[in-house]
MDTraj code that builds the backbone (N, CA, C; nanometers):
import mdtraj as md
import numpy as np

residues = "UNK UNK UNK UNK UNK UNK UNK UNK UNK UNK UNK UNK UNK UNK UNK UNK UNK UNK UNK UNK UNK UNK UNK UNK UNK UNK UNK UNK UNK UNK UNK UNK UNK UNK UNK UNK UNK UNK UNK UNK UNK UNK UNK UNK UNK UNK UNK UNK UNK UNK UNK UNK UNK UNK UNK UNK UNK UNK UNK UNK UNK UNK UNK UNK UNK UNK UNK UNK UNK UNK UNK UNK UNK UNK UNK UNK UNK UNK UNK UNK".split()
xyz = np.array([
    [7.5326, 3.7201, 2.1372],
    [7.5626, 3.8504, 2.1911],
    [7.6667, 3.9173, 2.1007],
    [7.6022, 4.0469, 2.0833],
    [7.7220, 4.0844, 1.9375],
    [7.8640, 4.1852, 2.0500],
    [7.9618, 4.1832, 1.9886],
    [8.0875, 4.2411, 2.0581],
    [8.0865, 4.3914, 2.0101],
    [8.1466, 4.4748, 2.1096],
    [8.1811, 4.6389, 2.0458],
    [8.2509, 4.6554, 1.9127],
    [8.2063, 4.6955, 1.8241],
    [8.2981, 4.7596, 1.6839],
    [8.4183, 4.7621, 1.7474],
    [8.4556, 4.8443, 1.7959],
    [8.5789, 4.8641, 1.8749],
    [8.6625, 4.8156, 1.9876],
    [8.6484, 4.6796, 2.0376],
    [8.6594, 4.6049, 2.0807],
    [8.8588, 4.5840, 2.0541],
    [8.8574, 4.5377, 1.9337],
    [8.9569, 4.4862, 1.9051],
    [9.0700, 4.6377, 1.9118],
    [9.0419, 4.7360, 1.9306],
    [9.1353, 4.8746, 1.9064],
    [9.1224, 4.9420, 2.0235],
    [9.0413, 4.9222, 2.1367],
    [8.9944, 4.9889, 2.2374],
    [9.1016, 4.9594, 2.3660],
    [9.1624, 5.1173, 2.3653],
    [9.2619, 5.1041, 2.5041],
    [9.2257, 5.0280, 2.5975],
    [9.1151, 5.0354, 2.6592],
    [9.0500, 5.0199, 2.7851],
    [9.0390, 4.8776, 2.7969],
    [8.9450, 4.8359, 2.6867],
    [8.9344, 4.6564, 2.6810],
    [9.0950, 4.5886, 2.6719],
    [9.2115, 4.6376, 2.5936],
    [9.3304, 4.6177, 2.5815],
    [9.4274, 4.5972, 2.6462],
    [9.4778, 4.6926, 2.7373],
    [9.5402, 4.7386, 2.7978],
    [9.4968, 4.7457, 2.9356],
    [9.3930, 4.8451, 2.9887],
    [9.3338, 4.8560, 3.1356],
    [9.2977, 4.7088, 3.1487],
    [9.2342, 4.6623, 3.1005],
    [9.1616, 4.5240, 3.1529],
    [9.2637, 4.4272, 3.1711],
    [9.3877, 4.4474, 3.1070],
    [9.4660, 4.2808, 3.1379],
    [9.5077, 4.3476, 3.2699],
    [9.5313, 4.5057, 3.3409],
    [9.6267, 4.5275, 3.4108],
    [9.5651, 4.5210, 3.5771],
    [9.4061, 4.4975, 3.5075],
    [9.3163, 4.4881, 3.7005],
    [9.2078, 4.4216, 3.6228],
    [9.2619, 4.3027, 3.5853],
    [9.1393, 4.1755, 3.5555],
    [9.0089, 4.1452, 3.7039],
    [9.0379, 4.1415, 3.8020],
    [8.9326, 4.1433, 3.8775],
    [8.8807, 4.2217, 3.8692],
    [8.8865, 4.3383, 3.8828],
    [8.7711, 4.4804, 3.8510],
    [8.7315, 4.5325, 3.7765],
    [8.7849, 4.4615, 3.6533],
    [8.7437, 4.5069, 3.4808],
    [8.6720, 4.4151, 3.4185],
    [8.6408, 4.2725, 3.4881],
    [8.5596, 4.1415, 3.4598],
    [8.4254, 4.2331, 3.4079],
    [8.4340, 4.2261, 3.4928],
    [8.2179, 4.2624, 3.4865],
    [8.1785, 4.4284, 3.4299],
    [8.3119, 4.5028, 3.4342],
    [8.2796, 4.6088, 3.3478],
    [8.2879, 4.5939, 3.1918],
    [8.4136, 4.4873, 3.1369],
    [8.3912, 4.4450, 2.9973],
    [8.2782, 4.3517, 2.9653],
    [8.1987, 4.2743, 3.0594],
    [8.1038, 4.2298, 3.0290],
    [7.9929, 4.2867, 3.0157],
    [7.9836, 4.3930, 3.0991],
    [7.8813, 4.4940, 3.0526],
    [7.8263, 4.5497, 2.9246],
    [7.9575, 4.6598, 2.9206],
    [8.0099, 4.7295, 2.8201],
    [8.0777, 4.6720, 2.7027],
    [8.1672, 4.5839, 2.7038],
    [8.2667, 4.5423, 2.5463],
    [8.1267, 4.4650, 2.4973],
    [8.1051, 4.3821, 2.5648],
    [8.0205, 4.2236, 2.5402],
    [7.8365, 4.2699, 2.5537],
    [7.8174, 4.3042, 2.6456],
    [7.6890, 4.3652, 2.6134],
    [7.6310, 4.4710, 2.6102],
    [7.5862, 4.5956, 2.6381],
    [7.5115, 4.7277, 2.6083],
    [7.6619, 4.8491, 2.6045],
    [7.6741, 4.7998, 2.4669],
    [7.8219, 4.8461, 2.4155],
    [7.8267, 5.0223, 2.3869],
    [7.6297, 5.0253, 2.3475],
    [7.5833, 5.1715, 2.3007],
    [7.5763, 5.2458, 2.4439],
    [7.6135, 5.1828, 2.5732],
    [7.6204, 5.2336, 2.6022],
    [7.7695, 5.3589, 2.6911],
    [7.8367, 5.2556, 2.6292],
    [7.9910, 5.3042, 2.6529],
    [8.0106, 5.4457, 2.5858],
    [8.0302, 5.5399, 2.7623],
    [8.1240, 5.6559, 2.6916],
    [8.2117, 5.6528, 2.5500],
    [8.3329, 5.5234, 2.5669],
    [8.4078, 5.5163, 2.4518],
    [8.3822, 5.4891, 2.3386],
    [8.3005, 5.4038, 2.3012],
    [8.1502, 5.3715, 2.2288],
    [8.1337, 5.4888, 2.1095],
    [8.0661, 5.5826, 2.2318],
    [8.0013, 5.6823, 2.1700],
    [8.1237, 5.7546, 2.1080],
    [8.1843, 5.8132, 2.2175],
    [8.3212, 5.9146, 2.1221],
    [8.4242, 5.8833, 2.0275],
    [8.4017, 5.6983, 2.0363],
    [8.4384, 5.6684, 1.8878],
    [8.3854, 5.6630, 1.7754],
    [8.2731, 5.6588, 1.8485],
    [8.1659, 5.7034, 1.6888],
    [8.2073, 5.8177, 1.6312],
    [8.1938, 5.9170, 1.6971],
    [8.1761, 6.0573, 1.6312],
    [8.3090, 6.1371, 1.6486],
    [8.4100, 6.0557, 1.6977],
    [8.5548, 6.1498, 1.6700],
    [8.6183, 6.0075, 1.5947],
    [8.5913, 5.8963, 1.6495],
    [8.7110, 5.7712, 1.5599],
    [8.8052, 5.7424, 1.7024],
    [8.8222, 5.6056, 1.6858],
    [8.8373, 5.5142, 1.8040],
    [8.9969, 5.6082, 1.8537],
    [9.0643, 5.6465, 1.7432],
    [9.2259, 5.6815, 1.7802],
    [9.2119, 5.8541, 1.8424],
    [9.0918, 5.8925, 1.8626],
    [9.1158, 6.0274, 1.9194],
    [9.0677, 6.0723, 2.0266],
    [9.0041, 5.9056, 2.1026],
    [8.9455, 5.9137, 2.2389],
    [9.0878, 5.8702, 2.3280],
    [9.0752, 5.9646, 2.4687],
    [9.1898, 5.9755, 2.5245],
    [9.1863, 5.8095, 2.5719],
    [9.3184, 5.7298, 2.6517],
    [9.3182, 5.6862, 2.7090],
    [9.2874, 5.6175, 2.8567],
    [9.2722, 5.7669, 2.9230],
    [9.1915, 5.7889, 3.0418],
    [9.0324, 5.7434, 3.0758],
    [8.9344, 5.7644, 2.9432],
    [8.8267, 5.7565, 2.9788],
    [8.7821, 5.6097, 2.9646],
    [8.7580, 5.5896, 3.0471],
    [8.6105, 5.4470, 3.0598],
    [8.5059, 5.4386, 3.1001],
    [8.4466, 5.3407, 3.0226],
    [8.3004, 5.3248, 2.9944],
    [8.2211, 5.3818, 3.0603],
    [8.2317, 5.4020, 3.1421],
    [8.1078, 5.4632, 3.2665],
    [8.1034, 5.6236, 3.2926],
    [8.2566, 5.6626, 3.2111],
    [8.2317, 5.8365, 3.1917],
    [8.1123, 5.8785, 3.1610],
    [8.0818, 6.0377, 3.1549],
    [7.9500, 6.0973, 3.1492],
    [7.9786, 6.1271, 2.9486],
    [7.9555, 6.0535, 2.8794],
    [7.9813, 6.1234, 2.7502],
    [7.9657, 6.3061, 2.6870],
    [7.8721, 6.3374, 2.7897],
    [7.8272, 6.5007, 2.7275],
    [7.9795, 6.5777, 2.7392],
    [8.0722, 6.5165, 2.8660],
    [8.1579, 6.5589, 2.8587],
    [8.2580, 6.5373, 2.7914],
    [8.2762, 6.4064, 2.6550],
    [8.4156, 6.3614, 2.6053],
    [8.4213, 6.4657, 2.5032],
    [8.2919, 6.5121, 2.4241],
    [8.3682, 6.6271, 2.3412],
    [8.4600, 6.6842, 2.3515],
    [8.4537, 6.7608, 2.4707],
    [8.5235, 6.8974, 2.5090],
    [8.6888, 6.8104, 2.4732],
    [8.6597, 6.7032, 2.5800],
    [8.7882, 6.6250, 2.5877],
    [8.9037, 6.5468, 2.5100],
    [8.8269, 6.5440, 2.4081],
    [8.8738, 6.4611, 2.2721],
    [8.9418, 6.5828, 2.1659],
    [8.8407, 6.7661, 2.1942],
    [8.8815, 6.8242, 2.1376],
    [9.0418, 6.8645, 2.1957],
    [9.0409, 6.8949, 2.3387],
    [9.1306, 6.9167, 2.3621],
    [9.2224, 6.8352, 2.3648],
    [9.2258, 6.7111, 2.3832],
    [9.3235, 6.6174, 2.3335],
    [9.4184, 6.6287, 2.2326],
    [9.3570, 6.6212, 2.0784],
    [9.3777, 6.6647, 1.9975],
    [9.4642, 6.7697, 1.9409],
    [9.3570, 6.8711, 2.0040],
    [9.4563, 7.0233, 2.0049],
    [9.6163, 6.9938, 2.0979],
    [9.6205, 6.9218, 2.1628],
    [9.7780, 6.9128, 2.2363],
    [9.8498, 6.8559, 2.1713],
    [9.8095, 6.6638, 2.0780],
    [9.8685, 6.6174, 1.9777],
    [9.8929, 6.7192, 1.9074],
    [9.8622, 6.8152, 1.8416],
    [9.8619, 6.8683, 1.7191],
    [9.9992, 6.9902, 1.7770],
    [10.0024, 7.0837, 1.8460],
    [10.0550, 7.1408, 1.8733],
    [10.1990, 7.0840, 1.9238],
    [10.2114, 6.9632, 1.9510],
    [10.3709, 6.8942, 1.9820],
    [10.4587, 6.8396, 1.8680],
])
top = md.Topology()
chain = top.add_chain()
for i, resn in enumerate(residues, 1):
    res = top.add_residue(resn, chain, resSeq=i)
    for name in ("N", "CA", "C"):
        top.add_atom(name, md.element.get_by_symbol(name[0]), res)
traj = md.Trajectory(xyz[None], top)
């Protein structure tokens, strides 16, 4: 079973998962460990880069929406 590219840099697998290990079991097994293409974070690290997807979103977000979200993200880093 191959692991997410992003696995090793990914807030969510990192951070969220050590902090509610019972309820993040079977979502990193899903998502980190198996149908990885299908992770919101996945995707918007593809096409923005793992460091410009917010912290907030996990795997099960609707991706059509992280654009918007990643742009505006961004635009707030940039402006502080």
């Amino acid at each position: 079973m191959k692991c997410c590219d992003y696995y090793a840099q990914c807030y969510f697998q990192n951070v969220k998962t050590a902090a509610l290990p019972f309820i993040t079991r079977g979502t990193r097994a899903d998502y980190c460990l198996g149908e990885f293409t299908r992770c919101a974070i996945y995707k918007a690290a593809r096409f923005h880069g793992i460091d410009k997807v917010p912290r907030y979103v996990s795997p099960g977000d609707r991706y059509e929406l992280l654009p918007r979200i990643v742009e505006n993200s961004s635009l707030r880093k940039a402006s502080m």
